[in-house]
SETI-500916 format. One record per residue (C-alpha): residue number from 1; residue in three letters; chain; y, z, x. Coordinates in nm, 4 decimals, padded with zeros to 6 digits. Layout:
REM SETI-500916
   roza   drenza   dolo         c2         c3         c1
    NUM      ALA      A          Y          Z          X
...
This chain:
REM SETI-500916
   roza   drenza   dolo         c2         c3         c1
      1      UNK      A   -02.1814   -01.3331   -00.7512
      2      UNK      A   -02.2414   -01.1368   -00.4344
      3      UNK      A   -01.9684   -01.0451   -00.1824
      4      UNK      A   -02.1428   -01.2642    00.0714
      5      UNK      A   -02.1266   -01.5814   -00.1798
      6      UNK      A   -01.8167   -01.5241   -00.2570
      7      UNK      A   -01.6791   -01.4821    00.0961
      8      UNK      A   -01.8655   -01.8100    00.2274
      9      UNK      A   -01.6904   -02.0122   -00.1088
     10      UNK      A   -01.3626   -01.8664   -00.0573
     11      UNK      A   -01.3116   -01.7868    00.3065
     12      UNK      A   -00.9631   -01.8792    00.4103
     13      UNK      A   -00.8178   -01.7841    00.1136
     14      UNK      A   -00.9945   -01.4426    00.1262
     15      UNK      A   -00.8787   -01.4355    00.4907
     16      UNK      A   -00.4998   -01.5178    00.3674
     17      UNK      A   -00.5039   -01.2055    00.1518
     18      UNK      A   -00.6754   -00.9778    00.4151
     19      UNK      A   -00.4697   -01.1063    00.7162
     20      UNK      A   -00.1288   -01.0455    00.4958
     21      UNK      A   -00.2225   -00.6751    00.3963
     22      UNK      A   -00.3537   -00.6085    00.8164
     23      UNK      A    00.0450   -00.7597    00.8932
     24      UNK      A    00.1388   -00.5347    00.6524
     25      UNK      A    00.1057   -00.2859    00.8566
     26      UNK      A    00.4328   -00.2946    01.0776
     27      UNK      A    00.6432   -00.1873    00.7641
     28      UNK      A    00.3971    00.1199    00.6900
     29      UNK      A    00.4764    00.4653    00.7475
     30      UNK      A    00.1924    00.5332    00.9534
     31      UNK      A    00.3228    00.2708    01.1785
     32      UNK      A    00.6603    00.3483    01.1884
     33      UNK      A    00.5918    00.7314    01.1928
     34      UNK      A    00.3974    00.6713    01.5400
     35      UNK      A    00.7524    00.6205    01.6676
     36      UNK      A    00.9619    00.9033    01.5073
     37      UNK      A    01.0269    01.1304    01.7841
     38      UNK      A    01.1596    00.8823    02.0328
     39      UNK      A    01.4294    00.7338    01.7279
     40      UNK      A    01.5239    01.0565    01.6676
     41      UNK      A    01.5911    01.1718    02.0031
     42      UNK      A    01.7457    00.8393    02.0905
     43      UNK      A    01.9698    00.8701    01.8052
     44      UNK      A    02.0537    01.2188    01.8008
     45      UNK      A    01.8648    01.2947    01.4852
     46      UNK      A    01.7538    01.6414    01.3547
     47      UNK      A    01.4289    01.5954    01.1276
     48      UNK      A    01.5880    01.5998    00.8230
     49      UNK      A    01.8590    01.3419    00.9210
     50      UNK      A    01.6136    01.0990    01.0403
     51      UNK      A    01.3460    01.1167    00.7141
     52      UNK      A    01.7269    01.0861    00.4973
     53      UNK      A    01.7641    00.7595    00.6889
     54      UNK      A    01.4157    00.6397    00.6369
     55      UNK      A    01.4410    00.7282    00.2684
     56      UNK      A    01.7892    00.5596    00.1952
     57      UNK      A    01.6309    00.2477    00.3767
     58      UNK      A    01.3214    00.2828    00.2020
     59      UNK      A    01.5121    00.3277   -00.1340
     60      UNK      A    01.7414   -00.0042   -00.0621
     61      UNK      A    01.4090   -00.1772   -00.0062
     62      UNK      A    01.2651   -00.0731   -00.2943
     63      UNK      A    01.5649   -00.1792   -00.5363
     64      UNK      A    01.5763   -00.4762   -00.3803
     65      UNK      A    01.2032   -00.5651   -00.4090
     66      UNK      A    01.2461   -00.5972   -00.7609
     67      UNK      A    01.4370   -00.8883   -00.7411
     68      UNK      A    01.2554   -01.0824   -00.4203
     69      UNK      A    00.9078   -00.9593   -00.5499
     70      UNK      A    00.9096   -01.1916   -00.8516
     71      UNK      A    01.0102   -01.5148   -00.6576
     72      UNK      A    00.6763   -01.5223   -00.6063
     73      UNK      A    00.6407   -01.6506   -00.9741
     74      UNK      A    00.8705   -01.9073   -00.8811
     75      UNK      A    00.8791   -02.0409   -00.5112
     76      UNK      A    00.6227   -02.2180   -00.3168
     77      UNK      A    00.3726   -01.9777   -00.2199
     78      UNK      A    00.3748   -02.1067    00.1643
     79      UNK      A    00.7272   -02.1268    00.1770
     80      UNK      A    00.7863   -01.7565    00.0423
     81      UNK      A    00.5251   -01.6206    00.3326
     82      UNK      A    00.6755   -01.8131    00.5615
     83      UNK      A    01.0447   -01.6606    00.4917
     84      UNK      A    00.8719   -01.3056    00.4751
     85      UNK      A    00.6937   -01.3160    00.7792
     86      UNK      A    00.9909   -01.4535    00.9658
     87      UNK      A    01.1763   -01.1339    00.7729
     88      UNK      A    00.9609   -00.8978    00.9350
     89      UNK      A    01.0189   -01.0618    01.2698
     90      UNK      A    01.3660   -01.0385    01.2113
     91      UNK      A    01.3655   -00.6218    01.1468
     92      UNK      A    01.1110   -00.5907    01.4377
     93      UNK      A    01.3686   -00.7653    01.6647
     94      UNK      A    01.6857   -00.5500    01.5227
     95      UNK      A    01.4816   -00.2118    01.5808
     96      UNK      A    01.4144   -00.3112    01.8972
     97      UNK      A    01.7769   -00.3579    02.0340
     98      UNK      A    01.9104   -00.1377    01.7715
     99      UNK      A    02.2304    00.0876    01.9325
    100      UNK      A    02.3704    00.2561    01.6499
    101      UNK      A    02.2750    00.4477    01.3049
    102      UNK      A    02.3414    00.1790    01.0929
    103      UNK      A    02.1354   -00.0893    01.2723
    104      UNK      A    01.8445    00.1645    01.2780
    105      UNK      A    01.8485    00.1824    00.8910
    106      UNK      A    01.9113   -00.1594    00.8487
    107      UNK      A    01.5757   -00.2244    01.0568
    108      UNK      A    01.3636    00.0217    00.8786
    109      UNK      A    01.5070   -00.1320    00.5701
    110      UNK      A    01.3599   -00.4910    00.6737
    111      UNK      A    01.0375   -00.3307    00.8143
    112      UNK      A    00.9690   -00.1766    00.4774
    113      UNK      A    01.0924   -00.4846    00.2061
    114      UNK      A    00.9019   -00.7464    00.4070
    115      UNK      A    00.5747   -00.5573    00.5957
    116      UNK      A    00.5109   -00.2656    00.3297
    117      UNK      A    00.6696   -00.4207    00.0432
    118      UNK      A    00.6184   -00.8249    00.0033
    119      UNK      A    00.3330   -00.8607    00.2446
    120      UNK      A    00.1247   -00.6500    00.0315
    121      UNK      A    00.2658   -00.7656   -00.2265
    122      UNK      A    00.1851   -01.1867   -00.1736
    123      UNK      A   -00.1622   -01.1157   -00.0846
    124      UNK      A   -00.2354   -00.9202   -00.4461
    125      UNK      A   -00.0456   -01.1358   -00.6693
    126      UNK      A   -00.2749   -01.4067   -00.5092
    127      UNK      A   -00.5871   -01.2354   -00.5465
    128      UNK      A   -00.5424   -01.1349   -00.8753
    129      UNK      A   -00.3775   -01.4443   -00.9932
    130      UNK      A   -00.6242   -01.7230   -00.8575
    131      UNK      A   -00.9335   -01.5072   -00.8684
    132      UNK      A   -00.9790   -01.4401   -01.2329
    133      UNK      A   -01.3694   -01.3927   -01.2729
    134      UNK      A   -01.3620   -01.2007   -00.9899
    135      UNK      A   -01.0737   -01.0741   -00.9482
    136      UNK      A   -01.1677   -00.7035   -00.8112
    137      UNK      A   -01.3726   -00.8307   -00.5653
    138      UNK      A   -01.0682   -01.0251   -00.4330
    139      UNK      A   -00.8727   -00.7755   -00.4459
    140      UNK      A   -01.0838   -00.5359   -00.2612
    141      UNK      A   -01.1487   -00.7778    00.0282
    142      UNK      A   -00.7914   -00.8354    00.0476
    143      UNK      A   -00.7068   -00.4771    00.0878
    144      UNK      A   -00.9442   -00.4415    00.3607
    145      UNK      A   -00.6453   -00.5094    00.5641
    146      UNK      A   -00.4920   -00.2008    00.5305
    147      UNK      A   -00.8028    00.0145    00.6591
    148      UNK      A   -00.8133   -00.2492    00.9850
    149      UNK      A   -00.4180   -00.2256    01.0973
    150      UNK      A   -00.4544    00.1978    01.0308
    151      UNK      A   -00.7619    00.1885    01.2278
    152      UNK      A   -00.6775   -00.0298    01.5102
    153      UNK      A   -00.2890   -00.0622    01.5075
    154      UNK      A   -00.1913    00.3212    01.5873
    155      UNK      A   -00.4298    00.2994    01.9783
    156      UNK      A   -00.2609    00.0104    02.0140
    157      UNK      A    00.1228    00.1339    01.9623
    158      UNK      A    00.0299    00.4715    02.1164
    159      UNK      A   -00.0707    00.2819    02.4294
    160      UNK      A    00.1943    00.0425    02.4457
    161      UNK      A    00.4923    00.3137    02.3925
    162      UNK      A    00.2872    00.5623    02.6146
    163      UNK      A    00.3444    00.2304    02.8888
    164      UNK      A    00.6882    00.0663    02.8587
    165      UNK      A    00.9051    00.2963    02.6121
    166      UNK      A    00.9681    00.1836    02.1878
    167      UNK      A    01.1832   -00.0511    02.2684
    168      UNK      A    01.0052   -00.2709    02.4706
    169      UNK      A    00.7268   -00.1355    02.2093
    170      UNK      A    00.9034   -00.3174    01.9193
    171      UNK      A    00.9991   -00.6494    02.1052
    172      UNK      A    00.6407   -00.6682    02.1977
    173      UNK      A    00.5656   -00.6372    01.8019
    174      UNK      A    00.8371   -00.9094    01.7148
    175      UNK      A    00.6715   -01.1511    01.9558
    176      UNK      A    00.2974   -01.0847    01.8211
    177      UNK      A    00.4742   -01.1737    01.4398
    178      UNK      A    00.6437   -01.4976    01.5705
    179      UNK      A    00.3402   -01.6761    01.7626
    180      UNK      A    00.0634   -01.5218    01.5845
    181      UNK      A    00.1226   -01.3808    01.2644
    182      UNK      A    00.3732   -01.6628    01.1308
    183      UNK      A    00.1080   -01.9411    01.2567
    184      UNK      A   -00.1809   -01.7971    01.1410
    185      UNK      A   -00.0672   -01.7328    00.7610
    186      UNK      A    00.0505   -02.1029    00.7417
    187      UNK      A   -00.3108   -02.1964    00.9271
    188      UNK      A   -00.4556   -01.9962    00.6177
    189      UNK      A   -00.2771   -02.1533    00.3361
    190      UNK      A   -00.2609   -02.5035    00.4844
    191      UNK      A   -00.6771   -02.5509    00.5275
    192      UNK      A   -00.7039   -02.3302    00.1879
    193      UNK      A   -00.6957   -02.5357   -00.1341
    194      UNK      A   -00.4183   -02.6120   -00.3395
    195      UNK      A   -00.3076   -02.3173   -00.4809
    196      UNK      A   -00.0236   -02.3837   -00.8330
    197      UNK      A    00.3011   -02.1276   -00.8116
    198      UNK      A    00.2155   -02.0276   -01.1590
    199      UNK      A   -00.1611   -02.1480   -01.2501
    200      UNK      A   -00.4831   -01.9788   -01.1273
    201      UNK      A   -00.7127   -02.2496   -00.9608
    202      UNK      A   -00.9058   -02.3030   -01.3102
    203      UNK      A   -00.6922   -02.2352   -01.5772
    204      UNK      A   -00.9491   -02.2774   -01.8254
    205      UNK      A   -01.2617   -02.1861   -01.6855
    206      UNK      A   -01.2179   -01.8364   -01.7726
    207      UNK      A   -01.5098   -01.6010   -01.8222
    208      UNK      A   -01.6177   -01.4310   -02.1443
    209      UNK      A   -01.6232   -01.1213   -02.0015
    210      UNK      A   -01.2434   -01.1996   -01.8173
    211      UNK      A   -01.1335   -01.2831   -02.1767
    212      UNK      A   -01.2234   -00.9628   -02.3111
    213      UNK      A   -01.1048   -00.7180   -02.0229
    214      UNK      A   -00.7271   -00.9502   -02.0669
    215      UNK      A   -00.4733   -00.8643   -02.2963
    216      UNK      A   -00.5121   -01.1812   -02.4874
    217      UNK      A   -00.1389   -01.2841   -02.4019
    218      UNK      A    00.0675   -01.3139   -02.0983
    219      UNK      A    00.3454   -01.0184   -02.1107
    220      UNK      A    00.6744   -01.0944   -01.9903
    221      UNK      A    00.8065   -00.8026   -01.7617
    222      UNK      A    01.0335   -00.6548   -02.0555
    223      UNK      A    00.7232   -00.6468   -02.3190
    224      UNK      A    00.5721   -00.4090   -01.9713
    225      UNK      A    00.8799   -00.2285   -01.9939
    226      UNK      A    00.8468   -00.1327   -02.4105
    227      UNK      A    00.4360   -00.0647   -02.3767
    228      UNK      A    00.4004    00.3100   -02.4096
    229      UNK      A    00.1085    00.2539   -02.1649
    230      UNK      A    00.2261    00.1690   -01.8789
    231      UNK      A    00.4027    00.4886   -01.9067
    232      UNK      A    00.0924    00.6877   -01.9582
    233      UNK      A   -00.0766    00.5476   -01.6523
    234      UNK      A    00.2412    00.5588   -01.4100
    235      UNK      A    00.2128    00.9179   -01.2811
    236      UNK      A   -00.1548    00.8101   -01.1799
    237      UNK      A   -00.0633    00.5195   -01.0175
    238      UNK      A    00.2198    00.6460   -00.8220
    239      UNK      A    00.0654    00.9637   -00.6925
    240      UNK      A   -00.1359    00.8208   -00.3782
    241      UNK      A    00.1952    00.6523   -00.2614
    242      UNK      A    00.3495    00.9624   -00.2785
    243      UNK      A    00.1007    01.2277   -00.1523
    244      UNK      A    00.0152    01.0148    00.1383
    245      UNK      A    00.3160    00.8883    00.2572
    246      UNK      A    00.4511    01.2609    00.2923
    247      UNK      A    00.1442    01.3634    00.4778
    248      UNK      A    00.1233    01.1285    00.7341
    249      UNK      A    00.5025    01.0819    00.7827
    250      UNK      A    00.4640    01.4848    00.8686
    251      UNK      A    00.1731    01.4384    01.0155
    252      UNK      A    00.2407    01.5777    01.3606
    253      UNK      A    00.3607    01.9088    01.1737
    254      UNK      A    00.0448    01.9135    00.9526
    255      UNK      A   -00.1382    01.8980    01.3110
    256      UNK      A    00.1166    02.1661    01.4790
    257      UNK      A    00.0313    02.3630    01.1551
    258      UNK      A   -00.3586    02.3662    01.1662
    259      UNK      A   -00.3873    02.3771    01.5447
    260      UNK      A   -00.4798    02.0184    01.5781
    261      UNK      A   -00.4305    01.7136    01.9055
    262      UNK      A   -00.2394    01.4454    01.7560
    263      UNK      A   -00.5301    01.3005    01.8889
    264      UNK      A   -00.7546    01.4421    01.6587
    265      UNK      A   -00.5380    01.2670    01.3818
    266      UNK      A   -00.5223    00.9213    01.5325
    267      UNK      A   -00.8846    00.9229    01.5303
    268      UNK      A   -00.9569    01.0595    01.2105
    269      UNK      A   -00.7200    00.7248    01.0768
    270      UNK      A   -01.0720    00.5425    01.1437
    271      UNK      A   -01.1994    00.7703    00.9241
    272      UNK      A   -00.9794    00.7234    00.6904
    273      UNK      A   -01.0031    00.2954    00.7379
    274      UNK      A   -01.3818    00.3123    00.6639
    275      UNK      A   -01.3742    00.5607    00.3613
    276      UNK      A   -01.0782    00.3185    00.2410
    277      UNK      A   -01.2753    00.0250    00.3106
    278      UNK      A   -01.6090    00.1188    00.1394
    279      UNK      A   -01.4781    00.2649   -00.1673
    280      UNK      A   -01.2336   -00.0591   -00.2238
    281      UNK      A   -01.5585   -00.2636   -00.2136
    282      UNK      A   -01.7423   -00.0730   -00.4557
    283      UNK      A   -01.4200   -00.0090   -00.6825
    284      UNK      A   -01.4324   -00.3811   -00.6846
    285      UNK      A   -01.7383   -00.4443   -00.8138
    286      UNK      A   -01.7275   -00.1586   -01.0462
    287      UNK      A   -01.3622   -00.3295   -01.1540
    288      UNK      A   -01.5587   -00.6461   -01.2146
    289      UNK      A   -01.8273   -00.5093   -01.4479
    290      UNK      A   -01.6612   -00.2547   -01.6120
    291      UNK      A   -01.2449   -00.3348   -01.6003
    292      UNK      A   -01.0241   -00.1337   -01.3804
    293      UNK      A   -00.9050    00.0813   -01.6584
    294      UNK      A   -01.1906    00.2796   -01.6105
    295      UNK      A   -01.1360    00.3453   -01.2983
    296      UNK      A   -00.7818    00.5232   -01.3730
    297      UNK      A   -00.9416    00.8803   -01.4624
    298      UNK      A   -01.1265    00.9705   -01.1871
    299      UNK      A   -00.9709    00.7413   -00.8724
    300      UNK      A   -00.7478    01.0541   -00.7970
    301      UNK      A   -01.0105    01.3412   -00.7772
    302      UNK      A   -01.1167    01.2665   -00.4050
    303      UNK      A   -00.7544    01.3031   -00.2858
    304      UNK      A   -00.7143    01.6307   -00.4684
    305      UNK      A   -01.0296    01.7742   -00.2990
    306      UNK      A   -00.8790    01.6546    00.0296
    307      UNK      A   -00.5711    01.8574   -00.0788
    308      UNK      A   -00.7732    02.1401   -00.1800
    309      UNK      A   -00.9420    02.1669    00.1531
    310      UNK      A   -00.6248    02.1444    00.3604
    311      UNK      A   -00.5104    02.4142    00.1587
    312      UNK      A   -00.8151    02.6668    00.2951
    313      UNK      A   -00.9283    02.5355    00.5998
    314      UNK      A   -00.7576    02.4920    00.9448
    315      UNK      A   -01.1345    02.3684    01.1052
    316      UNK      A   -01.0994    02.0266    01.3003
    317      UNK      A   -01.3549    01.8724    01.0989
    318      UNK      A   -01.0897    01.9563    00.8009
    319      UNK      A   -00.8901    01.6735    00.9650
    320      UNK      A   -01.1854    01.4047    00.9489
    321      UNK      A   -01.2954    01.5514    00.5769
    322      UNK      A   -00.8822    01.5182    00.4786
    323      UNK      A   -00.9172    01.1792    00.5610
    324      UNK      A   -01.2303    01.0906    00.4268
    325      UNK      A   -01.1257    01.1439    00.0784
    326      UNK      A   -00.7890    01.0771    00.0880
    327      UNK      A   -00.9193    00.7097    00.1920
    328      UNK      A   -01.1152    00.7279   -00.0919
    329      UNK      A   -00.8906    00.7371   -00.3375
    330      UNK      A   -00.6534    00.5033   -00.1428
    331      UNK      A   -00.9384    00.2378   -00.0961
    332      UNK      A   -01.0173    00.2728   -00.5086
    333      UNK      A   -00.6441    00.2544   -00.5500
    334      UNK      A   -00.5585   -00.0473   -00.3967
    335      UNK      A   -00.8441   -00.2260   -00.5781
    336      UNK      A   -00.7125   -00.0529   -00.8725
    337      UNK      A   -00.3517   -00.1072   -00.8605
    338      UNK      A   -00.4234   -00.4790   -00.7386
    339      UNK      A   -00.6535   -00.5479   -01.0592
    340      UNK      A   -00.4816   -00.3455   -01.3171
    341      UNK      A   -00.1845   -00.5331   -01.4166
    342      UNK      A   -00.3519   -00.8651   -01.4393
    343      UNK      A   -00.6345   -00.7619   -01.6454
    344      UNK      A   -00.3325   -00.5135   -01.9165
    345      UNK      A   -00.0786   -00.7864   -01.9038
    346      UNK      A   -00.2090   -01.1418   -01.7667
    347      UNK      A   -00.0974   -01.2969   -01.4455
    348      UNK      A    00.1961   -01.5547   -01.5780
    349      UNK      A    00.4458   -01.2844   -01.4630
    350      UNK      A    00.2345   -01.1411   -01.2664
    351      UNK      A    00.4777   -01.1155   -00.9800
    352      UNK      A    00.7758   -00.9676   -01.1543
    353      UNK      A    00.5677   -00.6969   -01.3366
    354      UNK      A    00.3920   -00.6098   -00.9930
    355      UNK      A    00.7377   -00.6241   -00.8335
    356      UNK      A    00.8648   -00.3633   -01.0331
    357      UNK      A    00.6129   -00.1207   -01.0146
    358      UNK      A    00.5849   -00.1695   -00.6490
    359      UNK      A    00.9261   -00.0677   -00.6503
    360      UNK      A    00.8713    00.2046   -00.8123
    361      UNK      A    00.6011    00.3123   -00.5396
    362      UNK      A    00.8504    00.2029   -00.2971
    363      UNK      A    01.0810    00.4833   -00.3958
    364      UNK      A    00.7982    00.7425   -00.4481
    365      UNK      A    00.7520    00.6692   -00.0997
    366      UNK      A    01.1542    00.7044   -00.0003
    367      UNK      A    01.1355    01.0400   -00.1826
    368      UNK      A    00.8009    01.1723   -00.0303
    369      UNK      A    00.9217    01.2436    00.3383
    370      UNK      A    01.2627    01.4547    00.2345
    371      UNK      A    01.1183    01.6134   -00.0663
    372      UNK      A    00.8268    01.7823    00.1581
    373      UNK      A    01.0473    01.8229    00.4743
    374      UNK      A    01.3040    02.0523    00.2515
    375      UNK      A    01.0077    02.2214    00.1363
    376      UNK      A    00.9230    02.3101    00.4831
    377      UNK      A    01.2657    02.3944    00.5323
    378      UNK      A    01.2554    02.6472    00.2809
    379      UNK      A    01.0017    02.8115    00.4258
    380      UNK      A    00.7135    02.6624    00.1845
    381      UNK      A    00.4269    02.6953    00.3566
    382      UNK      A    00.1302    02.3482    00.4015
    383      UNK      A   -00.1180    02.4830    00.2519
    384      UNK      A    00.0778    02.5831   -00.0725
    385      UNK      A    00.2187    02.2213   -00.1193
    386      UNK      A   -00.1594    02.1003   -00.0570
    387      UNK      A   -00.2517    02.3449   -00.3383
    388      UNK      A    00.0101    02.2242   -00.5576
    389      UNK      A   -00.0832    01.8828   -00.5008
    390      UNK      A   -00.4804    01.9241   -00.6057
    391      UNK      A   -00.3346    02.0644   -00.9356
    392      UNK      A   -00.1552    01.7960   -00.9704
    393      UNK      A   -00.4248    01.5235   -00.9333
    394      UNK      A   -00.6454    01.6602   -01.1627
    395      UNK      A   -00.4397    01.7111   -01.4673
    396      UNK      A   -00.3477    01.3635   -01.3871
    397      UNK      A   -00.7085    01.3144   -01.3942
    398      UNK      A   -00.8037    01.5074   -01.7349
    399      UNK      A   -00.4959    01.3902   -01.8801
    400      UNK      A   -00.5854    01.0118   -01.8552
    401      UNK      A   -00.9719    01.1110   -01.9832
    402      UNK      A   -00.8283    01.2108   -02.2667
    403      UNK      A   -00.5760    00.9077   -02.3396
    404      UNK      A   -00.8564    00.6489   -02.2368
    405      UNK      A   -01.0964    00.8374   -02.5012
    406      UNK      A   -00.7876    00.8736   -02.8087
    407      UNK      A   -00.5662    00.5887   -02.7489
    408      UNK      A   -00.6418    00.1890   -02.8352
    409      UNK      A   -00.5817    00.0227   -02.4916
    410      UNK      A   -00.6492   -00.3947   -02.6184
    411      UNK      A   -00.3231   -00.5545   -02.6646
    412      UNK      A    00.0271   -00.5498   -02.5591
């Protein structure tokens, strides 16, 4: 089936998942980042204090995901968007008349558990769970939403705090979640059909081909937990998370660094959005016809040449390659991450398994901002962490190549 048929016979639902990743976008560091010099001068924060109070927040969010992730497996699937949209609406408001340390973090803790964390989280437990024959391609479409908040959201904030200050910013932000966003996901998943907490659509229509890229059983989180695996595969899958969130949390160092407008960056992010958007399509379909295992050996390799590159070249059009391949691998990744569980481990507890290792990005993420800031600190220079992490991706890269060619991977 083509994208375009299987847009026109699924089009709210698609829309559900894509709308819930583009809301996403509130909790995301890019977002939040935007923002980061007026908190920290507002709150008398020195760099380093203010990325330790992102990460603790970040790290609460994360542990706590674990638990509220896998509701999913349980609750009515309107009635747990509806209680994390209202969530996010309810951080957005606290940030916005936050006057003291502690309600800061306890707003960036709610921006990232509900808009980074669940948000993302609802729309690919959905796609992968209900769309079983093709699940990449739902899972691509759905992540389309990232690229379209990072490509359209940052002119927006920039112009709106460049106007009337981040507070009024942020209560602008709460507003746009409570009239539009909340309405609009219920719109969604009230005109959609029925969609069964725990069932996909067609329980037993499932493809040949779907039976054979499946496990053959549905894996409870603890069988996840004692598959040697999902070990093998994790410092693949949590590298993007990582690498990225670190570069664009520091990105107005990275463009201090190379000489670069802020600018510059903000309109490379379209770059980025269209590179992320284009390779999650075709990482979709190739997910479809050949499984997203596959995919796991070479999904990093554009990101390390965008880290190679930063690591030689200070050139303006640097910026635009950087983000060319980095959304690349992040456009491949989301398709990736999104597909891979379901098609290793089934989609019964689909939610809880996803859960977890979404925490685990979660904190990946909470480490990424202080672990390169005290490596600025110490004097390391941009281009040397760059350098170190292109090594990184591709013995990541050769390393999987090998497993995928020695190890079985059928079966739990």
């Amino acid at each position: 089936m083509s994208y375009l048929s299987f847009i026109l016979a699924n089009p709210r639902f698609l829309g559900f998942g894509l709308f819930l990743t583009f809301s996403s976008s509130f909790g995301q560091t890019f977002f939040i980042s935007l923002f980061g010099n007026e908190l920290r001068n507002d709150f008398g924060l020195s760099h380093g204090e203010f990325g330790g109070v992102y990460s603790l927040a970040t790290l609460s969010s994360g542990v706590f995901l674990i638990w509220a992730g896998r509701a999913i497996d349980r609750l009515d699937l309107r009635l747990f968007t509806g209680l994390v949209v209202l969530g996010l609406a309810g951080a957005s408001f606290i940030l916005a008349n936050a006057t003291s340390l502690l309600l800061l973090g306890l707003a960036i803790f709610g921006l990232r558990l509900f808009g980074q964390g669940l948000l993302g989280h609802i729309a690919m437990v959905c796609m992968a769970r209900y769309f079983e024959k093709a699940r990449g391609k739902a899972v691509s479409l759905a992540t389309l939403g990232y690229p379209l908040g990072e490509a359209a959201l940052p002119f927006m904030a920039v112009a709106v705090l460049g106007a009337y200050g981040w507070r009024v910013s942020w209560e602008f932000f709460t507003a746009a979640i409570v009239i539009l966003i909340f309405p609009i996901a219920m719109l969604l998943l009230r005109s959609a059909p029925h969609r069964n907490v725990t069932e996909p659509d067609n329980p037993g229509s499932s493809s040949k081909r779907a039976a054979r890229k499946s496990s053959g059983r549905e894996a409870s989180l603890g069988e996840v937990l004692r598959d040697s695996r999902f070990y093998l595969i994790l410092p693949a899958i949590l590298a993007p998370s990582f690498i990225t969130t670190g570069m664009f949390f520091h990105q107005r160092h990275l463009a201090d660094v190379k000489g670069w407008s802020l600018e510059l960056l903000a309109s490379a992010f379209v770059i980025f959005a269209i590179s992320q958007s284009l390779t999650g399509l075709s990482a979709g379909q190739a997910i479809d016809r050949f499984g997203a295992r596959r995919l796991l050996p070479v999904f990093l390799l554009p990101m390390g040449t965008a880290m190679l590159l930063l690591s030689f070249s200070d050139a303006s059009l640097s910026a635009q390659l950087y983000m060319l391949a980095t959304g690349a691998t992040a456009g491949a990744g989301a398709a990736l991450f999104g597909a891979l569980w379901a098609e290793l481990y089934g989609v019964r507890h689909l939610g809880a398994i996803r859960s977890f290792v979404t925490s685990l990005m979660v904190f990946s993420t909470a480490l990424s901002p202080p672990f390169m800031g005290l490596l600025f600190d110490a004097g390391i220079a941009f281009e040397s962490l760059t350098l170190g992490y292109f090594i990184y991706c591709v013995l990541v890269s050769g390393f999987l190549s090998l497993i995928l060619r020695r190890k079985a991977w059928s079966g739990v």
